[in-house]
Every structure is written in C-alpha cells, then in structure tokens.
N, C-alpha and C positions, 0 to 999 in steps of 0.2 A: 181234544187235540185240534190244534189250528191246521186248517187244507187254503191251498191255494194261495189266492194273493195276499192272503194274512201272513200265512203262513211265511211268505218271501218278506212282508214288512219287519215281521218282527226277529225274521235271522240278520236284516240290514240293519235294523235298529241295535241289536245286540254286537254286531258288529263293529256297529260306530263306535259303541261305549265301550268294547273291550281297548281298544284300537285309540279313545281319549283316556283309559286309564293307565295302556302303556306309555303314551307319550309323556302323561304324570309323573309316573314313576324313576324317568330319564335313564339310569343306567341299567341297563338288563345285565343277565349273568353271561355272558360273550363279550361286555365289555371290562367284567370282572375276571372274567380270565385270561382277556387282553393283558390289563394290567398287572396280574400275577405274572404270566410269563416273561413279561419286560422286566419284570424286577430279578430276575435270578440271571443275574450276569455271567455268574462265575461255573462252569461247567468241569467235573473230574476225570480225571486224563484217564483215570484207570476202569471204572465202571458209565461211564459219562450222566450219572446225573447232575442236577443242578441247584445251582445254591445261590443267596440272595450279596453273603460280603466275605469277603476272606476269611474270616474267622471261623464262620460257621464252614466256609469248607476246609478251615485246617485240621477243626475238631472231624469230621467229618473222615478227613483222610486218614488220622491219628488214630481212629477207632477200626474204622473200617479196612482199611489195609496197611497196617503195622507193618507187614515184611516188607515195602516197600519204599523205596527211598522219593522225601519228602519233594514234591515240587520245585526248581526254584522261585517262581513267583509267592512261596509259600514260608521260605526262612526266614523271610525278616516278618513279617505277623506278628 
C-alpha cells in the first residue's frame, strides 16, 4: 500500500482521470432523467401520474378508470 505523499498523488491522479472520463462521457443519468421528465406533458386528473401524448393517456384513463367520465381534453383523441 502507497503511505503518504504517494499516496495523495495517486488519489489526485485518479481523480483527474475519473473527472476527464466523465467530462467524455457528456450526458450523465440526471441529465436523462431531466429529459424524461420534460417529456411526460400530460398529467391524470384522477390518480395524477404522467404520460408522454394524449393517446397513451386516453388508453391510460380507458383502462385504469372506466367508471369514470372521460376528460374533455381527451374526446376528440
């Protein structure tokens, strides 16, 4: 095992390379789940999850709560 001032070079050295191989890699996963969030516009009035385009939240409402009378932003779909 490395002691002392090796020891510190070689955690700055590793450092540096982890730290150029994220800058490589450009999008980390917080900026993929940035994007995922922005995409799901459409939010249900009844259980409020969220959904990406009308459709999927009309199948969505159609399945999930039948007894309930359809949205109007949802009849013409």
């Amino acid at each position: 095992m490395a002691r002392g001032h090796q020891k510190i070079q070689s955690q700055q050295k590793a450092q540096e390379k982890a730290a150029k191989l994220k800058k490589q890699q450009g999008h980390g996963l917080s900026d993929q789940m940035k994007a995922a969030q922005k995409a799901l516009v459409f939010s249900c009035a009844v259980c409020k999850s969220q959904m990406p385009d009308p459709k999927t939240y009309k199948q969505h409402f159609e399945n999930k709560h039948p007894k309930n009378e359809l949205p109007a932003e949802l009849k013409d779909v």
